[in-house]
C-alpha atoms as an extended CHARMM CRD file, in Angstrom:
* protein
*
       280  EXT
         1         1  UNK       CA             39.5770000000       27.0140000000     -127.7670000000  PROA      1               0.0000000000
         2         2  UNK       CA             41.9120000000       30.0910000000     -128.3160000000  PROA      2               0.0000000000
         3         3  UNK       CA             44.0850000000       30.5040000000     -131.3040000000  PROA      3               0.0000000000
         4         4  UNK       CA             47.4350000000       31.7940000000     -132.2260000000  PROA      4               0.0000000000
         5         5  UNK       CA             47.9720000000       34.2520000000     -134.7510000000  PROA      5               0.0000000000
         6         6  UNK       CA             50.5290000000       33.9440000000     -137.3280000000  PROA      6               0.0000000000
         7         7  UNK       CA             52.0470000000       36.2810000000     -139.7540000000  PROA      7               0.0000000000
         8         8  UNK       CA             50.3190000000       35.8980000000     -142.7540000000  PROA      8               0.0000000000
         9         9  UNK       CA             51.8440000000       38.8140000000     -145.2880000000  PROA      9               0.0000000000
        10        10  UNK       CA             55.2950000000       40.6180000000     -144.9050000000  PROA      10              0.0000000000
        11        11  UNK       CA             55.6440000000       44.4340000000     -146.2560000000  PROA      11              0.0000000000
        12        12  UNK       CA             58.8950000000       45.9710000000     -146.3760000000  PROA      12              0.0000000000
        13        13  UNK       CA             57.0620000000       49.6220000000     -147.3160000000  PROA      13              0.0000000000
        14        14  UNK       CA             57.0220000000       51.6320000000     -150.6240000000  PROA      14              0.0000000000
        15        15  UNK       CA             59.4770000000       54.3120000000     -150.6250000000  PROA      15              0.0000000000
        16        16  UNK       CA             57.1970000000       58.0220000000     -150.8040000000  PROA      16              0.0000000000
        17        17  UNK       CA             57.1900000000       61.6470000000     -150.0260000000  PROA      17              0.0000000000
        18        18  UNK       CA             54.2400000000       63.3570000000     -148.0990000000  PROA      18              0.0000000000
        19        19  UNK       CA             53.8160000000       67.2830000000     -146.8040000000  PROA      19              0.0000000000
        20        20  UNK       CA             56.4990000000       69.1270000000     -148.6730000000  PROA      20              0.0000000000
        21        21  UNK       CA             58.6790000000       66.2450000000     -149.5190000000  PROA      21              0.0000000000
        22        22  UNK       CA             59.3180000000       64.7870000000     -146.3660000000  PROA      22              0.0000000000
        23        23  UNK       CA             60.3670000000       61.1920000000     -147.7140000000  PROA      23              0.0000000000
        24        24  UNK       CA             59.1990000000       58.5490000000     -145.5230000000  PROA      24              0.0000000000
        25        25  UNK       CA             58.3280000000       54.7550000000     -146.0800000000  PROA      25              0.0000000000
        26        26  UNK       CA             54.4260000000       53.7640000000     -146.2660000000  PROA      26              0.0000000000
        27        27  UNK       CA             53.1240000000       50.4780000000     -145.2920000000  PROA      27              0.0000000000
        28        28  UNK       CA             49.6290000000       50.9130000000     -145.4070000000  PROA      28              0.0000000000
        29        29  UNK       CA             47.5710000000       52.9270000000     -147.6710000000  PROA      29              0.0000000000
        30        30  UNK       CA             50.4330000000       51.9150000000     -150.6790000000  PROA      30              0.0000000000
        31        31  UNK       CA             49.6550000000       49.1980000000     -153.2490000000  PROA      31              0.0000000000
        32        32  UNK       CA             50.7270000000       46.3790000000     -151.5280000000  PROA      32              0.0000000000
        33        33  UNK       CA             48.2700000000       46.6320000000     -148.3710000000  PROA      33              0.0000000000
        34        34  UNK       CA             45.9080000000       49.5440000000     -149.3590000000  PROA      34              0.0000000000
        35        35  UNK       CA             43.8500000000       49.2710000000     -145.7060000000  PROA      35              0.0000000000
        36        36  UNK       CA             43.5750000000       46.9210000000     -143.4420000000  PROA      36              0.0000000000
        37        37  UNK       CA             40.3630000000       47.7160000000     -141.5710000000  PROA      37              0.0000000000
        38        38  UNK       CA             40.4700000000       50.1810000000     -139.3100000000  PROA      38              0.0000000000
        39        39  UNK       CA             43.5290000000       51.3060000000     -140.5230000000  PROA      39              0.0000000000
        40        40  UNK       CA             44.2610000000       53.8660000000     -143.5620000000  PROA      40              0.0000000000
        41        41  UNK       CA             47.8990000000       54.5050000000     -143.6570000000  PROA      41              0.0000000000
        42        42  UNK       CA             50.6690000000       53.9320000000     -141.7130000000  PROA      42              0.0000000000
        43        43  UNK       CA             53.6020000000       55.8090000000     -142.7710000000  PROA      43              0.0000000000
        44        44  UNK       CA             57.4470000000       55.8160000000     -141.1890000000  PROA      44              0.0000000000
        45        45  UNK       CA             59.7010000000       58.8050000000     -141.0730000000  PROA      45              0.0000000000
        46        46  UNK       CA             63.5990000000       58.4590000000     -140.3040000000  PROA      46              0.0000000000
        47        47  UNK       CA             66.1860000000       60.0580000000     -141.6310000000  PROA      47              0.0000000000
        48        48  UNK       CA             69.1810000000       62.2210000000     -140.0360000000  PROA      48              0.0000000000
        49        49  UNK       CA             69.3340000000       64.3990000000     -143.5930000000  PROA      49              0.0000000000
        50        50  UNK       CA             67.2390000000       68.0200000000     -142.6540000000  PROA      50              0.0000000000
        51        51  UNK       CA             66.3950000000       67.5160000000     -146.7970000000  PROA      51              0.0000000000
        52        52  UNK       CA             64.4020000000       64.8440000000     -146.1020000000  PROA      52              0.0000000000
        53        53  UNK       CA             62.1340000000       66.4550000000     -143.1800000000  PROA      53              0.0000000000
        54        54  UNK       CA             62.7440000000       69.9150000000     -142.8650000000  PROA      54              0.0000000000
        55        55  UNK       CA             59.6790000000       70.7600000000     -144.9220000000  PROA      55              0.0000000000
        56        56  UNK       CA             57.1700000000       69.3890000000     -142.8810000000  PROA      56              0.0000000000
        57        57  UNK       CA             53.7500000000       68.7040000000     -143.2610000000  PROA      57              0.0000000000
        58        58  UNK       CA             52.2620000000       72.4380000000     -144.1860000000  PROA      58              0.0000000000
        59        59  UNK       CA             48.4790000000       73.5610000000     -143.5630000000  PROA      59              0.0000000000
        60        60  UNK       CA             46.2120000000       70.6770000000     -144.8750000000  PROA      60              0.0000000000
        61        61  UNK       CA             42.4790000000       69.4560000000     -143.8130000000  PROA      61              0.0000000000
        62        62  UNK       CA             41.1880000000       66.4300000000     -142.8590000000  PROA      62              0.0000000000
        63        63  UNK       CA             37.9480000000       64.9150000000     -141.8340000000  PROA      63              0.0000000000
        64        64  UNK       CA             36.7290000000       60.9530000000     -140.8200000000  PROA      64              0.0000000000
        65        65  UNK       CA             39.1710000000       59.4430000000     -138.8640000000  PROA      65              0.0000000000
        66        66  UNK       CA             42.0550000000       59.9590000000     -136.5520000000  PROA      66              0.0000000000
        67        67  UNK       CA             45.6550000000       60.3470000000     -136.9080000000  PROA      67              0.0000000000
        68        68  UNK       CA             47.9600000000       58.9540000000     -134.2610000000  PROA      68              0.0000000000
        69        69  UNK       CA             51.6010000000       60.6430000000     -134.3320000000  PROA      69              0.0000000000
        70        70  UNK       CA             55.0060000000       58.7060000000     -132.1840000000  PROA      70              0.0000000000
        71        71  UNK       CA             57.9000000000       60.3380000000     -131.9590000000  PROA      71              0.0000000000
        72        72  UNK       CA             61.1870000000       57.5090000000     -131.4100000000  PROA      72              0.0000000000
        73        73  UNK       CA             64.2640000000       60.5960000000     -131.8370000000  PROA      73              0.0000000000
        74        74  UNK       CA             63.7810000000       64.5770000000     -133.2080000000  PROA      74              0.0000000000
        75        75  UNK       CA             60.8380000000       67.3080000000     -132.3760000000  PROA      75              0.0000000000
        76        76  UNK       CA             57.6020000000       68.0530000000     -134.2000000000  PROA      76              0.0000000000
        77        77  UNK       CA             55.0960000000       71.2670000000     -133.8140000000  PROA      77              0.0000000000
        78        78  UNK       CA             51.4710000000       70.4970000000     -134.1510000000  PROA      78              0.0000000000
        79        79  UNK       CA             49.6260000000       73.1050000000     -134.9990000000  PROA      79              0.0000000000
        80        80  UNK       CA             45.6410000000       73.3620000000     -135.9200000000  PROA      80              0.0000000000
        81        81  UNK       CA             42.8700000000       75.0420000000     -136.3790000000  PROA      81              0.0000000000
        82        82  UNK       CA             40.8930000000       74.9030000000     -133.2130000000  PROA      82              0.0000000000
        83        83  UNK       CA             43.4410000000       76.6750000000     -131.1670000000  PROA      83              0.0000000000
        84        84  UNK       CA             45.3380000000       73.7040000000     -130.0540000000  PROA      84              0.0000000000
        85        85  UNK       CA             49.5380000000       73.9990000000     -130.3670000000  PROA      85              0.0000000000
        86        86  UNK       CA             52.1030000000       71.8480000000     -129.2030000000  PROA      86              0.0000000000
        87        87  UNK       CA             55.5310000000       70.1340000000     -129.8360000000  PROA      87              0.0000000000
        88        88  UNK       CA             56.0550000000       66.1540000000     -129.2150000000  PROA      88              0.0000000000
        89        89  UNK       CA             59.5660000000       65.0520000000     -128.4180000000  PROA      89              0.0000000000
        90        90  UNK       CA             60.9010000000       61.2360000000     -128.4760000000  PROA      90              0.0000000000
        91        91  UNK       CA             58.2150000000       58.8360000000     -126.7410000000  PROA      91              0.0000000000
        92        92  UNK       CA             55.6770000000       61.4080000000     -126.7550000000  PROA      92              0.0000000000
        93        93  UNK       CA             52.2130000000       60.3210000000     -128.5630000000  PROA      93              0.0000000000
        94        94  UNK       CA             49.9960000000       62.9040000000     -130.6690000000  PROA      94              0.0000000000
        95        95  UNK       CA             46.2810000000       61.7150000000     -131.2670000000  PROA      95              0.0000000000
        96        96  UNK       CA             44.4170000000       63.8610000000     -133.3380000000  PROA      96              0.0000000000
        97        97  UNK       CA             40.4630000000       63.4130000000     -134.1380000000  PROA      97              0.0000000000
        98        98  UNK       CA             39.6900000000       64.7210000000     -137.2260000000  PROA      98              0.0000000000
        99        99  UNK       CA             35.8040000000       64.2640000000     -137.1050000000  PROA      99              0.0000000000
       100       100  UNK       CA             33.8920000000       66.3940000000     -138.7640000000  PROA      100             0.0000000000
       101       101  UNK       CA             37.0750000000       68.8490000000     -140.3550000000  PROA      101             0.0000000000
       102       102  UNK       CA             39.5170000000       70.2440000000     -138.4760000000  PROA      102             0.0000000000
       103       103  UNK       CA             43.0510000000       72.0680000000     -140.3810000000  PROA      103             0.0000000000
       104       104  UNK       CA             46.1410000000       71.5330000000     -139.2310000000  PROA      104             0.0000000000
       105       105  UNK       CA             50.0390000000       71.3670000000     -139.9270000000  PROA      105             0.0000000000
       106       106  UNK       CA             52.8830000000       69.6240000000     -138.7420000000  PROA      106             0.0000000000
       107       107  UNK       CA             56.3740000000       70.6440000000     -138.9440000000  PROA      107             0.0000000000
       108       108  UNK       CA             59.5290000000       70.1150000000     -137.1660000000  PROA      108             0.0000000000
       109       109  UNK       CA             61.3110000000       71.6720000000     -134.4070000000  PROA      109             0.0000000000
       110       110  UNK       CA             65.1660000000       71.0240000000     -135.8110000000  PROA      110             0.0000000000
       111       111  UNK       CA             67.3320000000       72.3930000000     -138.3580000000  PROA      111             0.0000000000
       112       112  UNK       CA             69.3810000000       68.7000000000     -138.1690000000  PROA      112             0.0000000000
       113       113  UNK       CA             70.1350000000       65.5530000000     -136.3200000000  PROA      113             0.0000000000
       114       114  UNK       CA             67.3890000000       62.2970000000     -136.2150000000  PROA      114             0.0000000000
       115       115  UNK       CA             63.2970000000       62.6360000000     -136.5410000000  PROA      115             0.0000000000
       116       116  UNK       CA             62.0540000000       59.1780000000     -136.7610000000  PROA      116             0.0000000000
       117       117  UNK       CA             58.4170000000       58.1790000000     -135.6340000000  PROA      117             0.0000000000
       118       118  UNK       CA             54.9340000000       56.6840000000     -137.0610000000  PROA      118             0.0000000000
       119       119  UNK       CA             51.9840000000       58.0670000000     -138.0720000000  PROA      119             0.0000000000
       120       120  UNK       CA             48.9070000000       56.0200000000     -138.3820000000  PROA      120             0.0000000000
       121       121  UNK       CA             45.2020000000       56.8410000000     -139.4750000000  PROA      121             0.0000000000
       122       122  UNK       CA             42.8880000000       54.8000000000     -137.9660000000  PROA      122             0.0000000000
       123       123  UNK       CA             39.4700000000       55.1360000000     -139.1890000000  PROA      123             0.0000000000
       124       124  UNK       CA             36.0450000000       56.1520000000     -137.5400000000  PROA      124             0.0000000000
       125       125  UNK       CA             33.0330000000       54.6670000000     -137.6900000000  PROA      125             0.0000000000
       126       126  UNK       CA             29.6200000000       56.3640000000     -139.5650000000  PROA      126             0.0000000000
       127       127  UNK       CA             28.2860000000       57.6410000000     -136.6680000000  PROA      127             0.0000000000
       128       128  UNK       CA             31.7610000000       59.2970000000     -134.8440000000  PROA      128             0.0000000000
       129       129  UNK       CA             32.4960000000       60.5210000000     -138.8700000000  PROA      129             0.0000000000
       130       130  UNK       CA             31.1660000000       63.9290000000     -137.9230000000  PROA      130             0.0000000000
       131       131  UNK       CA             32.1550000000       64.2140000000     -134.4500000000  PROA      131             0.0000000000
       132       132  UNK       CA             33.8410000000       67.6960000000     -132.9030000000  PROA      132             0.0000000000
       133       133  UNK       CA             37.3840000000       67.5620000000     -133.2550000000  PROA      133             0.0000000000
       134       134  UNK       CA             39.9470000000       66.7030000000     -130.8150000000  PROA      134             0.0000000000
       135       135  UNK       CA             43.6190000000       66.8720000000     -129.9480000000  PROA      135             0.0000000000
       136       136  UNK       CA             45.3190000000       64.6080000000     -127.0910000000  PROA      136             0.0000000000
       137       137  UNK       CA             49.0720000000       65.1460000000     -126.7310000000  PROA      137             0.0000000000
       138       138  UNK       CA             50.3720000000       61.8980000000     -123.9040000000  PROA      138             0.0000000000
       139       139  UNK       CA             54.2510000000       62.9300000000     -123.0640000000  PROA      139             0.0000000000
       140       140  UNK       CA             56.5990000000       59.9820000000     -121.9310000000  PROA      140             0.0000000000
       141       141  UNK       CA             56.2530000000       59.9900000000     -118.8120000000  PROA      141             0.0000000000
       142       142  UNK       CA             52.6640000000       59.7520000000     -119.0050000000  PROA      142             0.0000000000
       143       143  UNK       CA             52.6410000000       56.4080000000     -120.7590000000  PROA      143             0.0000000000
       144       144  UNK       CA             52.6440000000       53.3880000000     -118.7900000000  PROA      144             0.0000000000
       145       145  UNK       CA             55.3530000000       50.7510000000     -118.7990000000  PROA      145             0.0000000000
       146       146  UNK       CA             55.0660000000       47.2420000000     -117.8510000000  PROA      146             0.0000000000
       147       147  UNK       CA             58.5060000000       45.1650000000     -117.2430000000  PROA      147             0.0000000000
       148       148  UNK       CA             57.0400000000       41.3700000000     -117.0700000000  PROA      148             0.0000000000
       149       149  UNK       CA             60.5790000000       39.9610000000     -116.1670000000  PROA      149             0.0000000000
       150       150  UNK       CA             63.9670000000       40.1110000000     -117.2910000000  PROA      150             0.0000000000
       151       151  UNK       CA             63.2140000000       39.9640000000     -120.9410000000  PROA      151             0.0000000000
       152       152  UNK       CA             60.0090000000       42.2670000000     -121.7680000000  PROA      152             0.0000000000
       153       153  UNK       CA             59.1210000000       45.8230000000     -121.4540000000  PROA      153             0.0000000000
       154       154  UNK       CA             55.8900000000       47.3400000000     -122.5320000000  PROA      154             0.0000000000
       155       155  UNK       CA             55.4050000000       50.4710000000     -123.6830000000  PROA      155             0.0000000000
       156       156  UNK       CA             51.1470000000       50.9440000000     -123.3470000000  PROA      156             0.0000000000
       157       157  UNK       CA             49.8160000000       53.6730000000     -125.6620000000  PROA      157             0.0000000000
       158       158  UNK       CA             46.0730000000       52.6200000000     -126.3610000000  PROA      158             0.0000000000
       159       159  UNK       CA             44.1180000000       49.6280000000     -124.9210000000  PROA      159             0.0000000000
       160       160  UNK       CA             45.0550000000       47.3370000000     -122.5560000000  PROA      160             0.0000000000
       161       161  UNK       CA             47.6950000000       44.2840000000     -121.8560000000  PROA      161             0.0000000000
       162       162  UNK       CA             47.1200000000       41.1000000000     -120.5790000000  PROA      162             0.0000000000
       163       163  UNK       CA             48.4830000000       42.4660000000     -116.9950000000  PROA      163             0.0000000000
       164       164  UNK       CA             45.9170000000       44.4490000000     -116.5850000000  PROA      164             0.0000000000
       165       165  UNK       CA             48.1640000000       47.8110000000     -118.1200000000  PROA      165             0.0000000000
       166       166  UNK       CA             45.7600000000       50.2360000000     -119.1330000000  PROA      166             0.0000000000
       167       167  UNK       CA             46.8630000000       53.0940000000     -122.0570000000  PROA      167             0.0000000000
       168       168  UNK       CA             47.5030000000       56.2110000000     -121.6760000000  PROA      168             0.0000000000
       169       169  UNK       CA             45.3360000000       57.2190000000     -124.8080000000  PROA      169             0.0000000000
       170       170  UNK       CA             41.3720000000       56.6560000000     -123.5100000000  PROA      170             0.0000000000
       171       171  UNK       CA             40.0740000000       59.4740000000     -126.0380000000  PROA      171             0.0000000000
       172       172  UNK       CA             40.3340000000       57.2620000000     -128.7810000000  PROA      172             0.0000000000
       173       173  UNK       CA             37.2580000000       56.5170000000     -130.6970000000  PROA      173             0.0000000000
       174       174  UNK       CA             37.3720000000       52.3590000000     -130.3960000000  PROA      174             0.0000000000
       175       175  UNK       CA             40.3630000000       52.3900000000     -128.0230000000  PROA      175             0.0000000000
       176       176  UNK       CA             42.6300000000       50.0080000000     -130.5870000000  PROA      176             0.0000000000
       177       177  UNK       CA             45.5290000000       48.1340000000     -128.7670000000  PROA      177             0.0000000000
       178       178  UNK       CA             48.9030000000       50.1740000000     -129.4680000000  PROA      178             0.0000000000
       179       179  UNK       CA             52.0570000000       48.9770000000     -127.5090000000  PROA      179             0.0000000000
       180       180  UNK       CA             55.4540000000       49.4260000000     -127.9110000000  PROA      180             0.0000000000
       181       181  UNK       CA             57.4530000000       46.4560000000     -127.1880000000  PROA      181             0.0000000000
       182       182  UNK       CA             61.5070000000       45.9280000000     -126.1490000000  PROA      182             0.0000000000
       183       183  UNK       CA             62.0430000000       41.8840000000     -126.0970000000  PROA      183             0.0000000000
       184       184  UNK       CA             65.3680000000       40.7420000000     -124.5560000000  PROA      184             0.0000000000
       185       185  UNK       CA             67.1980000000       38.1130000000     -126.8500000000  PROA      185             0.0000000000
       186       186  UNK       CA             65.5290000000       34.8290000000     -125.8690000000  PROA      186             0.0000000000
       187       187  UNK       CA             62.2840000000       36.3930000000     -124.5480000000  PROA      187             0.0000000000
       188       188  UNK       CA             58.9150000000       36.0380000000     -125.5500000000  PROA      188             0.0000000000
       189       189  UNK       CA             55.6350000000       38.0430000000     -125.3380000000  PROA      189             0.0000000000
       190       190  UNK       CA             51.8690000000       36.9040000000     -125.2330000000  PROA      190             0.0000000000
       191       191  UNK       CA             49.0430000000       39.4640000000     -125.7290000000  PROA      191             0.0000000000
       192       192  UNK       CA             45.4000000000       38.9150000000     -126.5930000000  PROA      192             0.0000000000
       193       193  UNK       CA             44.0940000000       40.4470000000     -129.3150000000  PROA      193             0.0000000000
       194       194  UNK       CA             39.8230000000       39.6320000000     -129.7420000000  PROA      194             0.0000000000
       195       195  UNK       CA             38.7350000000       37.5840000000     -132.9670000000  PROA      195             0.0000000000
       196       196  UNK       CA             37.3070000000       40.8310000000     -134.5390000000  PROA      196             0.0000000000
       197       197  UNK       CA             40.1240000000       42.7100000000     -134.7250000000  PROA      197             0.0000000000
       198       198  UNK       CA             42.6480000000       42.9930000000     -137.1650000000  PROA      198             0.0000000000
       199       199  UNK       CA             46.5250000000       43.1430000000     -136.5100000000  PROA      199             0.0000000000
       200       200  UNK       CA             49.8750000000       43.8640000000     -137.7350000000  PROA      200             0.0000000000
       201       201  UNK       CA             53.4410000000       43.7070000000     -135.9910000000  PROA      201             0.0000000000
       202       202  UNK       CA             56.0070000000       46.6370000000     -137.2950000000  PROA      202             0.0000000000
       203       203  UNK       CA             59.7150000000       45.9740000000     -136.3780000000  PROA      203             0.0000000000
       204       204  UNK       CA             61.6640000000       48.3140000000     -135.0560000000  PROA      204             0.0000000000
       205       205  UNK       CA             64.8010000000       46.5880000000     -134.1570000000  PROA      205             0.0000000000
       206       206  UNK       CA             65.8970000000       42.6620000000     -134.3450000000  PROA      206             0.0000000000
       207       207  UNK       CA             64.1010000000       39.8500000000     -136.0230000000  PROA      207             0.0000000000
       208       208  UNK       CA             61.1040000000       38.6440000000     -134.2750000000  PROA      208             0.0000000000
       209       209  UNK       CA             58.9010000000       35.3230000000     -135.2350000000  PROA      209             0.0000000000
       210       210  UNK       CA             55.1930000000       34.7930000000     -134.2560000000  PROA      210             0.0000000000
       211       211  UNK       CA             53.9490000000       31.5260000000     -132.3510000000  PROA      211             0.0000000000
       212       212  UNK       CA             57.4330000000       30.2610000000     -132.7550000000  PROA      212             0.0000000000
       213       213  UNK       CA             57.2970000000       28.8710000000     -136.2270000000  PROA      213             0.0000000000
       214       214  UNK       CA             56.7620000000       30.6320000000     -139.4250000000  PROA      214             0.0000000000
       215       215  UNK       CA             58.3800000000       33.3160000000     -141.1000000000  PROA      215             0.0000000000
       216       216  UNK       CA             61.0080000000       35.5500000000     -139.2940000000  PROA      216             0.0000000000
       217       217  UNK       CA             60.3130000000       39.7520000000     -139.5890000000  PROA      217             0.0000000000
       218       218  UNK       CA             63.0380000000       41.8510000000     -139.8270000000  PROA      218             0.0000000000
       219       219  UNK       CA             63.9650000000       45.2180000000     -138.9580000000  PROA      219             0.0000000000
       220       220  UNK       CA             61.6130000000       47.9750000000     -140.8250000000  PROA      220             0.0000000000
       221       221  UNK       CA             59.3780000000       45.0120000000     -141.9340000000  PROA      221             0.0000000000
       222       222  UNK       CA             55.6310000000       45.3530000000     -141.3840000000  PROA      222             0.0000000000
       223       223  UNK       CA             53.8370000000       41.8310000000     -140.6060000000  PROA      223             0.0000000000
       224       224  UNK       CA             49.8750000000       41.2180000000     -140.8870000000  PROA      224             0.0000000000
       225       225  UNK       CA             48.7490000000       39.2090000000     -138.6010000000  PROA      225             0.0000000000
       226       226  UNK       CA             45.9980000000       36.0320000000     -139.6120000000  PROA      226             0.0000000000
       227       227  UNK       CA             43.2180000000       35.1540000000     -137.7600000000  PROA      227             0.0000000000
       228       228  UNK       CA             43.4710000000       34.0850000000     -134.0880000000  PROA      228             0.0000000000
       229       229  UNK       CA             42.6810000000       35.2270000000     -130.5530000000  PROA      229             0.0000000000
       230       230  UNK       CA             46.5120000000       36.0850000000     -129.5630000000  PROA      230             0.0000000000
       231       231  UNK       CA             49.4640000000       36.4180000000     -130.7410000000  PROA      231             0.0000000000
       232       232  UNK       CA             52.7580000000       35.2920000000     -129.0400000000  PROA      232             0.0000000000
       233       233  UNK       CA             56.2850000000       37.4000000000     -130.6240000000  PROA      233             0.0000000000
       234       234  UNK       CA             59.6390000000       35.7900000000     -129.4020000000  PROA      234             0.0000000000
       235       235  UNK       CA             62.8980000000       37.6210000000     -130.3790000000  PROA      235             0.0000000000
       236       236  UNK       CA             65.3810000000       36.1090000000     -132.7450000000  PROA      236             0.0000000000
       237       237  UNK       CA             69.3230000000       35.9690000000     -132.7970000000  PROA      237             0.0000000000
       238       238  UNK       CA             69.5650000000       39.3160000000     -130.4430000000  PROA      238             0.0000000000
       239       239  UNK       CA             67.0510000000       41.9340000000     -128.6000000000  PROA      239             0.0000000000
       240       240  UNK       CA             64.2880000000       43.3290000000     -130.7030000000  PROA      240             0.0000000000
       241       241  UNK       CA             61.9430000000       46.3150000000     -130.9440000000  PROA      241             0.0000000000
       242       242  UNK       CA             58.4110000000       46.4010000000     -132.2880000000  PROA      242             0.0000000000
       243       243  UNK       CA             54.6640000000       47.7430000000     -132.1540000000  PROA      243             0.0000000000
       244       244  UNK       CA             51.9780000000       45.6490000000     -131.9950000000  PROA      244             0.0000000000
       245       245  UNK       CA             48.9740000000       47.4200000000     -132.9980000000  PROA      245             0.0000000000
       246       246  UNK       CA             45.1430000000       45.8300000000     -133.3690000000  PROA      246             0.0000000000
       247       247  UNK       CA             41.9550000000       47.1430000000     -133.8050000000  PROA      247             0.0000000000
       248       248  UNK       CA             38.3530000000       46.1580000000     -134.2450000000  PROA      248             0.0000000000
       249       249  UNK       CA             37.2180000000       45.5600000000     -138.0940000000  PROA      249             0.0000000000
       250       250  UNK       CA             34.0970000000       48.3270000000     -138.5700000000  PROA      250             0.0000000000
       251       251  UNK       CA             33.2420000000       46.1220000000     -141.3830000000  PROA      251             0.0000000000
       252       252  UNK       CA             31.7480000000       49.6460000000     -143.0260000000  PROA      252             0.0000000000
       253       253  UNK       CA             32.5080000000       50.9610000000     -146.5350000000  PROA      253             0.0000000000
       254       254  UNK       CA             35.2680000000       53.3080000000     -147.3410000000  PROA      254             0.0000000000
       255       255  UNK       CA             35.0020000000       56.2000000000     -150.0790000000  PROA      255             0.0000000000
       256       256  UNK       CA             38.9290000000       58.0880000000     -149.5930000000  PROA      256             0.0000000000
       257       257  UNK       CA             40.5530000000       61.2870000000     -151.4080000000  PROA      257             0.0000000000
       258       258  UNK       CA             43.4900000000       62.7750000000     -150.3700000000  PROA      258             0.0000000000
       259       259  UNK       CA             42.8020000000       64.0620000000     -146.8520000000  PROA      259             0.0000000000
       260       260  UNK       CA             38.8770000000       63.0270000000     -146.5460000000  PROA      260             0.0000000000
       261       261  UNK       CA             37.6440000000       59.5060000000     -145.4540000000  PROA      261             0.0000000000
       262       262  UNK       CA             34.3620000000       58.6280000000     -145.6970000000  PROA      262             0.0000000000
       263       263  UNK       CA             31.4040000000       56.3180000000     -146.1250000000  PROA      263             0.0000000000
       264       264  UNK       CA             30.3120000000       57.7710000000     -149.7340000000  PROA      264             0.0000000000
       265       265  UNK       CA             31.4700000000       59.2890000000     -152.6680000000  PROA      265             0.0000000000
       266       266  UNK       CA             28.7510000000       61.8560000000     -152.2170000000  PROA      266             0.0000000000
       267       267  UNK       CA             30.1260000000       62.6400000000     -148.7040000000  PROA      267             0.0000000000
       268       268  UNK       CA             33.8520000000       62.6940000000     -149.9000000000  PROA      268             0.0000000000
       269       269  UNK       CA             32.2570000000       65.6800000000     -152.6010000000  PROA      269             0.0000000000
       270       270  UNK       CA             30.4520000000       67.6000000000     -149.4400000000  PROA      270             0.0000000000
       271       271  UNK       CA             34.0560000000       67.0280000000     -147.1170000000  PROA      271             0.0000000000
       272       272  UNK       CA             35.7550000000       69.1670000000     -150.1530000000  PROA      272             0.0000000000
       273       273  UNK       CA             32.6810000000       71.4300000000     -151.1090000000  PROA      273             0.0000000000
       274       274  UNK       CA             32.8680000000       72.6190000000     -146.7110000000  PROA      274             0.0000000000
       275       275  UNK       CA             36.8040000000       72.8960000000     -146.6880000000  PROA      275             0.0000000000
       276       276  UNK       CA             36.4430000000       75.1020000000     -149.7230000000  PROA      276             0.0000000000
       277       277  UNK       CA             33.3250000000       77.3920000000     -147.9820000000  PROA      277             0.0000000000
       278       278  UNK       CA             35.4190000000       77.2650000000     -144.7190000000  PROA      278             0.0000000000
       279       279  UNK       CA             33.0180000000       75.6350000000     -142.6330000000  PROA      279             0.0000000000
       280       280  UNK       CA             36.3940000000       73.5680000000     -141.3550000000  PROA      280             0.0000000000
């Protein structure tokens, strides 16, 4: 028998700063959800004030898992270490693998108007930790886009929708599900998401409600999703925006500090100890 996931927590984000000072909103990696396996952080920037963005995400390090960058409005410059430079504009997608250390800074390409996007860390297993690093950069036109009827489009960034839609993203470690989802008022949309995974809805736009009953998730509102085999979103009071993201638990432990993610303290120490001897 399948089963229908619900929404089992609602976040509204912690208020933060990241880089230098870019003020953004983090759902996971703050007090409230601190992970939710294999996911580290998921952080949202918006904001139309340059004060708030302007300086960027300077030169930092980072080894153990992968960052995944979407751009919704403004320009960002990746930058790192390994010779790889480019600039992601509204709908693009960024997907960085850390793996074994790779340096790298992010800053953006306007003096004013709108930069809103995500950023998510999604975390690698102990034997992809020290991997060779890799950058993926999937402009807008390059991601697929499913229109099921009148009421759904899909957005498909990573993994693969129930129509068959396969992601744009296939250098991802464990190829999580990542879509991007505009629901006409009235509409409804069914995806399968495996029994191993974890799962989360973030709201873009609107009010959406899970499996029809249960509590309603608003705009900027980050819902966990409980245990289940699918999950089935319909749009409340108007049209509605959101990601649905999944992954598959690695069920491994987690030793974090600051930019390094890792299995051990021990290996945390020896991330820091090679940044320092520039073996990045």
């Amino acid at each position: 028998m399948t089963h229908s996931r619900k929404i089992v927590k609602i976040s509204p984000g912690l208020a933060a700063s990241d880089g230098a000072g870019v003020k953004l909103t983090r759902y996971i990696g703050a007090p409230d959800i601190d992970m939710l396996d294999p996911f580290l952080l998921l952080d949202r920037f918006a904001s139309d004030n340059p004060d708030d963005y302007l300086g960027g995400f300077p030169e930092h390090p980072h080894r153990g898992f992968e960052t995944v960058t979407y751009i919704l409005a403004g320009r960002m410059r990746h930058k790192d270490n390994a010779g790889h430079e480019g600039v992601i504009n509204p709908g693009d997608v960024q997907w960085m693998t850390a793996g074994r250390g790779i340096i790298h800074s992010e800053m953006p390409e306007q003096t004013d108007g709108l930069l809103e996007g995500f950023q998510l860390w999604v975390n690698l297993a102990a034997q992809d930790k020290m991997t060779a690093p890799a950058y993926h950069e999937y402009p807008a036109a390059a991601i697929p886009e499913e229109n099921h009827d009148q009421y759904v489009t899909v957005k498909v960034i990573s993994g693969q929708t129930d129509h068959g839609t396969k992601g744009a993203v296939t250098a991802a470690s464990d190829n999580p599900l990542f879509l991007d989802v505009t629901l006409k008022a009235g509409g409804s949309f069914h995806q399968s998401i495996p029994a191993d995974h974890n799962g989360f809805i973030m709201v873009i736009d609107g009010v959406v409600q899970a499996d029809g009953a249960g509590p309603e998730l608003g705009a900027r509102e980050l819902g966990i999703l409980g245990d289940g085999d699918y999950v089935t979103l319909t749009s409340k009071g108007g049209d509605s925006r959101f990601l649905v993201i999944a992954g598959r638990r690695l069920n491994e432990p987690v030793a974090r500090s600051g930019p390094f993610v890792m299995n051990t303290k021990d290996q945390v120490m020896q991330a820091y100890q090679d940044y320092r001897t520039g073996k990045f």
